[in-house]
Structure formats: structure tokens, C-alpha cells
DSSP file (Angstrom, degrees, kcal/mol; ACC not computed):
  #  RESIDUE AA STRUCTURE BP1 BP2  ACC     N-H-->O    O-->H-N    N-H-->O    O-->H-N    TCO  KAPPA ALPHA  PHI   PSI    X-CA   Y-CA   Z-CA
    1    1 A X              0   0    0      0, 0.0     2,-0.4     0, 0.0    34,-0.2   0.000 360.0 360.0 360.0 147.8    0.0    0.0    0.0
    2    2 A X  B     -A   34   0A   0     32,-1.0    31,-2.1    29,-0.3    32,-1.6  -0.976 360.0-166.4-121.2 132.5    1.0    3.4   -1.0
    3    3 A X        -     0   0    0     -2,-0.4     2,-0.4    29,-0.2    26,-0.3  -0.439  19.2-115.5-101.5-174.9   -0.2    6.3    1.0
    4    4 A X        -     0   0    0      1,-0.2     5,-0.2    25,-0.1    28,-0.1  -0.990  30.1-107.2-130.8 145.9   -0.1   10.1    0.0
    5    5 A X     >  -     0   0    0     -2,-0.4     4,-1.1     1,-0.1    -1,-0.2   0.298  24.8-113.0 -45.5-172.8    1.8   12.9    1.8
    6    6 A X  H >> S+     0   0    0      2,-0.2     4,-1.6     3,-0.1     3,-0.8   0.867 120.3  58.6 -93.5 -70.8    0.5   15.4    3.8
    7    7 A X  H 3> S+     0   0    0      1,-0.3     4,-1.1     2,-0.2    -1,-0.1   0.730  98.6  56.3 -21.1 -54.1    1.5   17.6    1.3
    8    8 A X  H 3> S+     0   0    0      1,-0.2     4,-2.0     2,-0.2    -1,-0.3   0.815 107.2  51.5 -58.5 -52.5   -0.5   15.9   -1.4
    9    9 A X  H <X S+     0   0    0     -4,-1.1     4,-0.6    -3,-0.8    -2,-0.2   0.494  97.2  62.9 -92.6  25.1   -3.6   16.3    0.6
   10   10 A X  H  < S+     0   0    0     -4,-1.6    -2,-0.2     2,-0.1    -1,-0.2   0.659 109.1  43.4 -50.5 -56.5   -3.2   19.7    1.1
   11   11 A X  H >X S+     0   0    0     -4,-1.1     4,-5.2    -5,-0.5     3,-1.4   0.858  97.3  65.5 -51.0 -50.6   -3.4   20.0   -2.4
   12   12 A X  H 3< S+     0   0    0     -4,-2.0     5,-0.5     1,-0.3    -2,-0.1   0.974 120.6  37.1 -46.9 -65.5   -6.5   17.5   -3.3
   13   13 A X  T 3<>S+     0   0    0     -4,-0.6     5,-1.4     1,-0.3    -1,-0.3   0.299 113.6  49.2 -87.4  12.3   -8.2   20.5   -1.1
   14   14 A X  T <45S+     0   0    0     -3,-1.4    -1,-0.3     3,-0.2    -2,-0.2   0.675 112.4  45.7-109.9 -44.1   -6.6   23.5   -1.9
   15   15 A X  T  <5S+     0   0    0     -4,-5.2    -2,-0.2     1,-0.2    -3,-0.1   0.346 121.6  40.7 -79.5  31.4   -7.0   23.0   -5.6
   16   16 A X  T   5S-     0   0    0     -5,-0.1    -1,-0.2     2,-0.1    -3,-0.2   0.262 110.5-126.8-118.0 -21.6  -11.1   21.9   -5.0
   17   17 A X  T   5S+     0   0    0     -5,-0.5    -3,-0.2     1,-0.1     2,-0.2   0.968  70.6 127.2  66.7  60.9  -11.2   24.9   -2.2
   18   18 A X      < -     0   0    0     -5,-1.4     2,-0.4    70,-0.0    -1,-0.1  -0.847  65.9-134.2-132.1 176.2  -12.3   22.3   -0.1
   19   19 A X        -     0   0    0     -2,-0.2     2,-0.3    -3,-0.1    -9,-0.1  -0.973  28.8-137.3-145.6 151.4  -11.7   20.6    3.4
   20   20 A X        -     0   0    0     -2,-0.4     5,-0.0     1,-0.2     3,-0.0  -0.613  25.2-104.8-103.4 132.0  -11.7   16.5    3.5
   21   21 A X     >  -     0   0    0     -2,-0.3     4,-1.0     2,-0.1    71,-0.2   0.030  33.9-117.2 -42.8 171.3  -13.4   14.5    6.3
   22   22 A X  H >> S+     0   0    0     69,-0.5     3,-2.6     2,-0.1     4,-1.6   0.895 120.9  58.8 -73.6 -72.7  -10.5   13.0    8.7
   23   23 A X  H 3> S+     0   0    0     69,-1.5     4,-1.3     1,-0.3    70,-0.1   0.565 106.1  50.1 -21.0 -39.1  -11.8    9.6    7.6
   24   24 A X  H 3> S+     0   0    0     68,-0.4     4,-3.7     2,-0.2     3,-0.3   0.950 107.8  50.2 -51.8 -63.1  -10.9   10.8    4.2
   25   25 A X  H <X S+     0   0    0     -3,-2.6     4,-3.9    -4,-1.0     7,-0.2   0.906 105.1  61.8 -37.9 -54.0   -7.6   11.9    5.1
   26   26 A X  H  X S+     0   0    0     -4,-1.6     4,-2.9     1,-0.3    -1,-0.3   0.814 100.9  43.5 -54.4 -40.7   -7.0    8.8    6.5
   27   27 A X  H  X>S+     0   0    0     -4,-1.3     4,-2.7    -3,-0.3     5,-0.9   0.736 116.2  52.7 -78.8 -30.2   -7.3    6.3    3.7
   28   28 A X  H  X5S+     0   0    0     -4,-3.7     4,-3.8     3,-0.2     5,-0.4   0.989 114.5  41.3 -54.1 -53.4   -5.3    8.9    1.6
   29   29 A X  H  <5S+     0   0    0     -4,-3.9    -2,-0.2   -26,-0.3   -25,-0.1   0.885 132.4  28.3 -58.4 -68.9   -2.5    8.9    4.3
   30   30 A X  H  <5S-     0   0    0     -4,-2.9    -1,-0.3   -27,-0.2    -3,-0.2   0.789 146.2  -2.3 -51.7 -47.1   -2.9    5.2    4.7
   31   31 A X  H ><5S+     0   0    0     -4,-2.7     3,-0.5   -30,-0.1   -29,-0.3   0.268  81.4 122.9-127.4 -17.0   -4.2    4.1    1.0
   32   32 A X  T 3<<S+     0   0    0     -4,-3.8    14,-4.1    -5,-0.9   -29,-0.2   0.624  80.6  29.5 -66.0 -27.7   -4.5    6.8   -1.1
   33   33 A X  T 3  S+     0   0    0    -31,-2.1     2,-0.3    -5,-0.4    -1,-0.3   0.644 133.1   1.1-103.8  -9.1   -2.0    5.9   -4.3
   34   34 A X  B <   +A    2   0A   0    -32,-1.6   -32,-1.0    -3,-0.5    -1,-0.3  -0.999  46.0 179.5-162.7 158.4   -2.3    1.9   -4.1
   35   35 A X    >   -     0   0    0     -2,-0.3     3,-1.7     1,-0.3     5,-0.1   0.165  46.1-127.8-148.0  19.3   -4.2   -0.4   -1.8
   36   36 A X  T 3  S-     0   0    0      1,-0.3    -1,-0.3     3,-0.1     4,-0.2  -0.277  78.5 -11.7  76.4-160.0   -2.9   -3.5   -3.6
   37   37 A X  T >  S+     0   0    0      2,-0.1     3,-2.1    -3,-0.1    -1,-0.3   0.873 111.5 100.8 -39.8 -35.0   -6.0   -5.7   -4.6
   38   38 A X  T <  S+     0   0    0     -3,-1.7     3,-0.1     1,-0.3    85,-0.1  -0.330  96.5   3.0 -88.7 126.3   -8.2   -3.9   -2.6
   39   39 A X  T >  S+     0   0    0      1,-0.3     3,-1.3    83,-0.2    -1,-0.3   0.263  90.0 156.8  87.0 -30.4  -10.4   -1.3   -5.1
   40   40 A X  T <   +     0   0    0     -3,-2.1    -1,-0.3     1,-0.3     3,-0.1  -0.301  64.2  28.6 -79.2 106.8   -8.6   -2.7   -7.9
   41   41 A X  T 3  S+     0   0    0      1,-0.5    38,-0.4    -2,-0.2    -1,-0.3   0.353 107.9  98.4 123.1   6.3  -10.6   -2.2  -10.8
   42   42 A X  S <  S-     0   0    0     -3,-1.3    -1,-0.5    36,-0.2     2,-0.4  -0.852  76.1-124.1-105.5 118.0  -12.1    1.1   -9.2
   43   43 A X  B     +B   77   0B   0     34,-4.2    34,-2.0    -2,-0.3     3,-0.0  -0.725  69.3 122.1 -81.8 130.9  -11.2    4.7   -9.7
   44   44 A X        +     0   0    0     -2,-0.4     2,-0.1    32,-0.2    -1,-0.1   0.519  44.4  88.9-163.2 -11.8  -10.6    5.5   -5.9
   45   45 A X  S >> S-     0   0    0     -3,-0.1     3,-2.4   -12,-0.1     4,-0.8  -0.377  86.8 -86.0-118.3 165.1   -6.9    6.8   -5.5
   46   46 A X  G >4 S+     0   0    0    -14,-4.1     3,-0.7     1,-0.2     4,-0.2   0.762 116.5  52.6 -40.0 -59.3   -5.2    9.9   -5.6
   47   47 A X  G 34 S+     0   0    0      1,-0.2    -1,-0.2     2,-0.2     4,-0.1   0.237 112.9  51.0  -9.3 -37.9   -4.4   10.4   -9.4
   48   48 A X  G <> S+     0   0    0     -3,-2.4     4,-2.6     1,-0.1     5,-0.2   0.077  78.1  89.7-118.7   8.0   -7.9    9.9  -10.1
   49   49 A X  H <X S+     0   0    0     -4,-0.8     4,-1.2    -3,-0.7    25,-0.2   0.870  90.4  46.4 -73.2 -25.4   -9.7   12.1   -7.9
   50   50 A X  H  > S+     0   0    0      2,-0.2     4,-1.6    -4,-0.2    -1,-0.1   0.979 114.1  54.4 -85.2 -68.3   -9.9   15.4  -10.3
   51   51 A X  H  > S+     0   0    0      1,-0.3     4,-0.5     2,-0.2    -2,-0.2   0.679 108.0  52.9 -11.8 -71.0  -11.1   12.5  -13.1
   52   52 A X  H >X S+     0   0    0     -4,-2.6     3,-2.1     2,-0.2     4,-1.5   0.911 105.3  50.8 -41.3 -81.5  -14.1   11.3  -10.4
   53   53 A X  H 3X S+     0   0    0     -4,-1.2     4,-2.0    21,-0.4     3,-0.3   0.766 112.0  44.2 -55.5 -51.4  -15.6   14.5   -9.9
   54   54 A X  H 3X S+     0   0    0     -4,-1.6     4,-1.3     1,-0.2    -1,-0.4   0.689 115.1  48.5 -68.4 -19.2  -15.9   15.4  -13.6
   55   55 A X  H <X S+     0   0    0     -3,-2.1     4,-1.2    -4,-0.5    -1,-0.2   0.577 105.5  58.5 -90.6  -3.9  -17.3   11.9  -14.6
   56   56 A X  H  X S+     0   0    0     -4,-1.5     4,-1.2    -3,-0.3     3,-0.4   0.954 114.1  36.1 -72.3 -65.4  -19.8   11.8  -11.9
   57   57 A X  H >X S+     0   0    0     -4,-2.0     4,-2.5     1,-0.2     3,-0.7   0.818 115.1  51.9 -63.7 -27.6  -21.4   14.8  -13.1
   58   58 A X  H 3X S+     0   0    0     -4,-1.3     4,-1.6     1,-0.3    -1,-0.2   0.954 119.3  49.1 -72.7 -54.3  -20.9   14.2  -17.3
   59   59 A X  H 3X S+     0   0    0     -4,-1.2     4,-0.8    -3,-0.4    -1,-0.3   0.515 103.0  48.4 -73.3 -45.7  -22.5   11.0  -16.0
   60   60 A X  H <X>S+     0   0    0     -4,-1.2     4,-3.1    -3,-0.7     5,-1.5   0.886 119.0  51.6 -76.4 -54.8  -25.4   12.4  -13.9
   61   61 A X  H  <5S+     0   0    0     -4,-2.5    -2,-0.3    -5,-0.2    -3,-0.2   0.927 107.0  46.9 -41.3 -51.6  -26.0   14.7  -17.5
   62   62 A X  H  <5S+     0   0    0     -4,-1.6    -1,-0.2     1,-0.2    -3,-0.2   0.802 111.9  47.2 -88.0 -21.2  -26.0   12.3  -19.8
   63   63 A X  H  <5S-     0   0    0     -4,-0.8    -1,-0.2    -5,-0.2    -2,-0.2   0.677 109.2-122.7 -78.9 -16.5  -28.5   10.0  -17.9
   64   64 A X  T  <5 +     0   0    0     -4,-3.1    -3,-0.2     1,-0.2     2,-0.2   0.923  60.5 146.9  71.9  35.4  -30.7   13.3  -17.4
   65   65 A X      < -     0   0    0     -5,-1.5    -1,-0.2     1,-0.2    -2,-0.1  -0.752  56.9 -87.6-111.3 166.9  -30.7   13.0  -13.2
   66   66 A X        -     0   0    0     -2,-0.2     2,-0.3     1,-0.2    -1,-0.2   0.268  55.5 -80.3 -78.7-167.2  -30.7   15.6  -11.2
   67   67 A X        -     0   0    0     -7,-0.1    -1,-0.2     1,-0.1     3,-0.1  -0.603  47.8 -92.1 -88.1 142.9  -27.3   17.4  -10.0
   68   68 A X        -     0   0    0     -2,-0.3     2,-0.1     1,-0.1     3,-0.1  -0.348  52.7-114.2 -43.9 128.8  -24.9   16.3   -7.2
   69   69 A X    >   -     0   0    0      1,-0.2     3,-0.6     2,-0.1    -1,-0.1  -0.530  48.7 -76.4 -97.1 161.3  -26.2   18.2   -4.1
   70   70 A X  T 3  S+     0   0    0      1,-0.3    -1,-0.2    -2,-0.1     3,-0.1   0.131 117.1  35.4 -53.1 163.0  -23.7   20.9   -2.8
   71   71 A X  T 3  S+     0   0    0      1,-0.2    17,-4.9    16,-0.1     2,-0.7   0.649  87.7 161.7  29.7  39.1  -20.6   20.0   -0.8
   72   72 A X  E <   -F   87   0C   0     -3,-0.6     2,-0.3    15,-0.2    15,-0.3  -0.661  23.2-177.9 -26.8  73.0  -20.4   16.9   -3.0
   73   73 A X  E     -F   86   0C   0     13,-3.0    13,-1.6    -2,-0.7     2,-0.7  -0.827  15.1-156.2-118.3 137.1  -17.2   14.9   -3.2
   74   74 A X        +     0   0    0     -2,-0.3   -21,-0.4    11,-0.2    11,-0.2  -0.857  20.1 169.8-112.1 118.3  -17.3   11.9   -5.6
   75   75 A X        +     0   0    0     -2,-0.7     2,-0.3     9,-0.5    -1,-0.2   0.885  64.0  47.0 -88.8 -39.6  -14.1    9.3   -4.0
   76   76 A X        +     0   0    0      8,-0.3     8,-1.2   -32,-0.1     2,-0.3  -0.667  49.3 162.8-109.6 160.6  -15.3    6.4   -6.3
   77   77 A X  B     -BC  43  83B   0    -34,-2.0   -34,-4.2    -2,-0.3     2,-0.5  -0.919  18.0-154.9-167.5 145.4  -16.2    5.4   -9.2
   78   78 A X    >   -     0   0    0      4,-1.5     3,-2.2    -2,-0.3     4,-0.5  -0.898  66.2 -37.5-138.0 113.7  -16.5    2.2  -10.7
   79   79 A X  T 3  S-     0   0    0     -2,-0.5     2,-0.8   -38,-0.4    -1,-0.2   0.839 102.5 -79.5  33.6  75.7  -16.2    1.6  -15.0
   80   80 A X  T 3  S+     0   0    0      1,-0.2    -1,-0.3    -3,-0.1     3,-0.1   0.189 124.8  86.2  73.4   1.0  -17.9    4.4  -15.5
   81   81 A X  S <  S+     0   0    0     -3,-2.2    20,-2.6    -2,-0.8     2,-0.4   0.363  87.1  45.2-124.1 -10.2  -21.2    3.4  -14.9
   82   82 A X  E     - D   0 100B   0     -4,-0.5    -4,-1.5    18,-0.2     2,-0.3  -0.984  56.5-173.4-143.9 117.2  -21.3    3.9  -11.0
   83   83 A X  E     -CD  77  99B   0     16,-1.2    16,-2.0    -2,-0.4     2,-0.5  -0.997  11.6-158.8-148.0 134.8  -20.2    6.6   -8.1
   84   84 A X  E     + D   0  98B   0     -8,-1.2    -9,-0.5    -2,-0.3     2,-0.3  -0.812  22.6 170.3-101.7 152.6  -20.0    7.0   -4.6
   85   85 A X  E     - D   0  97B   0     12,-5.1    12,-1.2    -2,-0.5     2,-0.3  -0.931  17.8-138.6-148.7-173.8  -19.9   10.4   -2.9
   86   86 A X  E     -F   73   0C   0    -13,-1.6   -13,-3.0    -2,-0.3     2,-0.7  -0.985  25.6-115.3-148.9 150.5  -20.0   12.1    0.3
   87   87 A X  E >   -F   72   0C   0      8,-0.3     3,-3.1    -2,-0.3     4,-0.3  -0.625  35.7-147.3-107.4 100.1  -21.4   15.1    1.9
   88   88 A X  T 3  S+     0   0    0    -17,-4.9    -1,-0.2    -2,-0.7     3,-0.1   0.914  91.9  32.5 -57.4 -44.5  -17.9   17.4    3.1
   89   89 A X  T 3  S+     0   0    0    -18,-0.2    -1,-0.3     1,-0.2     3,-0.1   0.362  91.0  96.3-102.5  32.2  -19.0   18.9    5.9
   90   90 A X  S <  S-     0   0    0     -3,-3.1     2,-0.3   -19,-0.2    -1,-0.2   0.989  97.1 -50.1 -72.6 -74.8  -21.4   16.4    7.3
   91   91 A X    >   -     0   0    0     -4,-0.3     3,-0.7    -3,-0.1   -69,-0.5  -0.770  58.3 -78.7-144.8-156.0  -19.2   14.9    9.6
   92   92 A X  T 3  S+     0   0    0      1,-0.4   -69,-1.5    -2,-0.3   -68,-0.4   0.855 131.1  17.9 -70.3 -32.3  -15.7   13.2   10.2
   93   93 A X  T 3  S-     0   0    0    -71,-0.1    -1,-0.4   -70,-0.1    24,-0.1  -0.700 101.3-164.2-145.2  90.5  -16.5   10.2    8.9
   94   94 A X    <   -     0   0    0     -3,-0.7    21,-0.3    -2,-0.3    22,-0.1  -0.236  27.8 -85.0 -65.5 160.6  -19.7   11.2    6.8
   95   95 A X        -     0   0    0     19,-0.2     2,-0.3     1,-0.1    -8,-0.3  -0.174  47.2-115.1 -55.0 155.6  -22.6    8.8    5.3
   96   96 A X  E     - E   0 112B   0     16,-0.6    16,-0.6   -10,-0.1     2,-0.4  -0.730  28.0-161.5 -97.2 139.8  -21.8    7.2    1.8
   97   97 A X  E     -D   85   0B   0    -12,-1.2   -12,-5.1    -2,-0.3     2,-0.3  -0.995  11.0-174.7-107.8 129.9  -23.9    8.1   -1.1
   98   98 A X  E     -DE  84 109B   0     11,-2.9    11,-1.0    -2,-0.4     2,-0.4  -0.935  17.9-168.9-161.9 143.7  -24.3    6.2   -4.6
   99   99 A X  E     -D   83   0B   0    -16,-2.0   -16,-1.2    -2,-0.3     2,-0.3  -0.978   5.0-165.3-117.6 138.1  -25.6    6.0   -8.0
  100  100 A X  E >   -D   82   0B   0     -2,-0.4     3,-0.8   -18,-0.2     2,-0.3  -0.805  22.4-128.7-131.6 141.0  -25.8    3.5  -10.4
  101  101 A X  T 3  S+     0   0    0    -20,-2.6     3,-0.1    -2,-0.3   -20,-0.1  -0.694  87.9  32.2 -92.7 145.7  -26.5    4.1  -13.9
  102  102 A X  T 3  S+     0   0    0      1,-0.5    -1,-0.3    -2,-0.3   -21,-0.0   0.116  97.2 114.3 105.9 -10.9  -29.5    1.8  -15.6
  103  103 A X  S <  S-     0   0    0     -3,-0.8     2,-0.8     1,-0.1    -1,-0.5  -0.231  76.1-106.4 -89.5-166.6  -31.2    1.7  -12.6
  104  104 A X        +     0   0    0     -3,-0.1     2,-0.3     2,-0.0    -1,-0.1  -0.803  60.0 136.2-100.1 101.3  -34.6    2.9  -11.3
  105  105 A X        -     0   0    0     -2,-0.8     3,-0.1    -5,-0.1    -3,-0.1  -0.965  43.3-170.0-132.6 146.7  -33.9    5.6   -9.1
  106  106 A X  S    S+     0   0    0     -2,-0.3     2,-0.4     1,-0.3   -40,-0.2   0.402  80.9  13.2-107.2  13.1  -35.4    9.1   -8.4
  107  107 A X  S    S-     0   0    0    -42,-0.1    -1,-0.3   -41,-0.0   -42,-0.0  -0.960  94.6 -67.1-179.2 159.9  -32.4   10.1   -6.0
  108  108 A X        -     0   0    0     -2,-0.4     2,-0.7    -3,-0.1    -9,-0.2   0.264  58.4-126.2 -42.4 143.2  -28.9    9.5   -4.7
  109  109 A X  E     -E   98   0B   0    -11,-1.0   -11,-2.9    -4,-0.0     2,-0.6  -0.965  13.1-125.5 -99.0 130.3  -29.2    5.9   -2.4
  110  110 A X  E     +     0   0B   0     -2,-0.7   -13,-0.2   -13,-0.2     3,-0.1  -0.835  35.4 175.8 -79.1  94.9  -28.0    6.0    1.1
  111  111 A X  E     -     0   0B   0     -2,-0.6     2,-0.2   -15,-0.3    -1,-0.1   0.680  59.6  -7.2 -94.0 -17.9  -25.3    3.0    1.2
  112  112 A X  E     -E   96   0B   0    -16,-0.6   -16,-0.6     1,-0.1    -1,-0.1  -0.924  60.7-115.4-166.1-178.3  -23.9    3.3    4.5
  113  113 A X  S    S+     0   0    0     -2,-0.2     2,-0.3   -18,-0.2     3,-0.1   0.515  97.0  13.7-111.7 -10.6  -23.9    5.5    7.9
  114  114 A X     >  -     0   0    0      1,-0.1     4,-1.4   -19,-0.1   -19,-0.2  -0.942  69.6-113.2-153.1-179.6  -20.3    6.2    7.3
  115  115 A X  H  > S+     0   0    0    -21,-0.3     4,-1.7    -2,-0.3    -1,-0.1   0.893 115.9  53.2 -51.2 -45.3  -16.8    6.3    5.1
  116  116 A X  H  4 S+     0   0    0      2,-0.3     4,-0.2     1,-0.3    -1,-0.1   0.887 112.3  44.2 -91.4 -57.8  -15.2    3.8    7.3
  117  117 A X  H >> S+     0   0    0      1,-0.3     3,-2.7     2,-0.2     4,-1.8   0.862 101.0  59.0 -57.3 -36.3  -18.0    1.7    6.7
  118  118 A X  H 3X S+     0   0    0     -4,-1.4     4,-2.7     1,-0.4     3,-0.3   0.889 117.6  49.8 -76.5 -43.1  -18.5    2.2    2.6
  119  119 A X  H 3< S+     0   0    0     -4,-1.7    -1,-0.4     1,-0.3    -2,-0.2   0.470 103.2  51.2-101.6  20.3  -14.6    0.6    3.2
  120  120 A X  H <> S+     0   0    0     -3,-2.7     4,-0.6    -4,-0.2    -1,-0.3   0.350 114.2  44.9 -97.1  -5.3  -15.2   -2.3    5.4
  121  121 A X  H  X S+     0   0    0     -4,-1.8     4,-0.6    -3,-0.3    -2,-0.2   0.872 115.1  51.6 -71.8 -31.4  -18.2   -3.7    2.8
  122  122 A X  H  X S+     0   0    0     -4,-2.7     4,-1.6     1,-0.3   -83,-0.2   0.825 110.8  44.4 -84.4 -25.6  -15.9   -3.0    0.1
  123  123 A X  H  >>S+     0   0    0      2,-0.2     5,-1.0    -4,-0.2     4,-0.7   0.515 118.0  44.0 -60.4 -23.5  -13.1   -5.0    1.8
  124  124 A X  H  <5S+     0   0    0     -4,-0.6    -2,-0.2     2,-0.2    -1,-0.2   0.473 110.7  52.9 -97.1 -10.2  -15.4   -7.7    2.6
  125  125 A X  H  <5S+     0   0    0     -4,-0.6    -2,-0.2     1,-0.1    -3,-0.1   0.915 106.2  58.7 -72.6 -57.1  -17.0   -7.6   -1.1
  126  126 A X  H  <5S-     0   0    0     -4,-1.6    -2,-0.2     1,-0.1    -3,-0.1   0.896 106.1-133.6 -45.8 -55.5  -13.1   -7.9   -2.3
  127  127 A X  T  <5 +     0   0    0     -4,-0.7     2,-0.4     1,-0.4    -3,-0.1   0.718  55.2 146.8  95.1  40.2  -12.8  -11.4   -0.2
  128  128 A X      < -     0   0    0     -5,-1.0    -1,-0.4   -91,-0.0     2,-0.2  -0.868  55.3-109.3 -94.9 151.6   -9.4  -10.1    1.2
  129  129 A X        -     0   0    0     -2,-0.4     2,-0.6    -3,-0.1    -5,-0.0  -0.559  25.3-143.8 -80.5 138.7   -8.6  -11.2    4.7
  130  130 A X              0   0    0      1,-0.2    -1,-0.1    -2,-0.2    -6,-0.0  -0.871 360.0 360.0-117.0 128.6   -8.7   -8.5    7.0
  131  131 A X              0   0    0     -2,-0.6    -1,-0.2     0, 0.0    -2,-0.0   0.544 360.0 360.0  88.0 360.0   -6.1   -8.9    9.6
């Protein structure tokens, strides 16, 4: 696993004008340029975060659903078809949000009560041992 400097998130949020849950922080610090298996096949990492934001929304456009509600931040996104996001200033470790294209939805799904959580389903989805 590769983590990203301090420095590096400093950046993510000074070139969004933003500020990043701690939870957030944490899986950069910890995770944030490689996680190994884990994600793999996922836009989720450092590199790809500018990427995420803009393909959530060209995404929400071209399906014709409504707009990403303010203080948005999309961490994943999965072939292109798929995004999670979170709400920055909700809390330190905020609820998960997600949409999935092709389905029937009239709004954003509520996947989990927290970050921390959205990354122990995804870890247990992966079928890596944890610990």
C-alpha cells in the first residue's frame, strides 16, 4: 500500500477549495495511491480524484438525473457506470452516497452511515482477509 503525503492532501483541497473528512484523510494517508488488490478495478486513488468528480457529473448529464447536491465529493467510481460520494461537511467520517446508472432511481441511495463503513463492505465484497 502506498499512501499520500501530507503535502498531497493539502493540495486535493486546496485546488477543490475544499476541506476532507478526517476519515478521508485517513485512507489517503494510509491508501490513497495503491491499496494492492483492494479497489482494484475502481477509480478510488489519488491520481484519479480530479477525473471522479468530472465523470460523476458528465454521468449524472447524460443519464438526465438531477445534479450532485452541494458540498459533494465523488471518492469512487467504478467503469464508469457507478459513483459513490459524500457530503464534506457532514461529519468526520460522513454517510456514503451512490448511483448507479441503468437503474430505477429518483435520487442518490444512502449506502452506508459512514466512510469507514462504505470501506469495510468494500473490503469484505473484495474477499481479502482482513487482519
Amino acid at each position: 500500500m502506498i499512501g499520500c503525503t501530507e503535502k498531497e492532501i493539502a493540495k486535493i483541497e486546496h485546488s477543490l477549495n475544499i476541506v476532507l473528512p478526517q476519515a478521508y484523510k485517513e485512507f489517503l494517508a494510509f491508501m490513497g495511491k495503491k491499496a494492492g488488490q483492494f479497489l482494484s478495478g475502481s477509480s478510488a486513488f489519488y491520481n484519479e480524484i480530479s477525473d471522479m468528480q468530472d465523470g460523476a457529473k458528465e454521468l449524472l448529464v447524460f443519464n438526465q438525473f438531477k445534479e450532485l447536491p452541494d458540498g459533494a465529493f465523488v471518492f469512487f467510481m467504478h467503469q464508469g457506470y457507478q459513483f459513490a460520494f459524500f457530503l464534506l461537511e457532514e461529519s468526520d467520517d460522513p454517510q456514503v452516497y451512490y448511483y448507479y446508472e441503468g437503474r430505477t432511481q429518483n435520487d442518490f441511495e444512502r449506502t452506508g452511515d459512514s466512510f469507514t463503513d462504505f470501506l469495510k463492505a468494500h473490503l469484505k465484497l473484495s474477499g481479502i482477509k482482513n487482519g
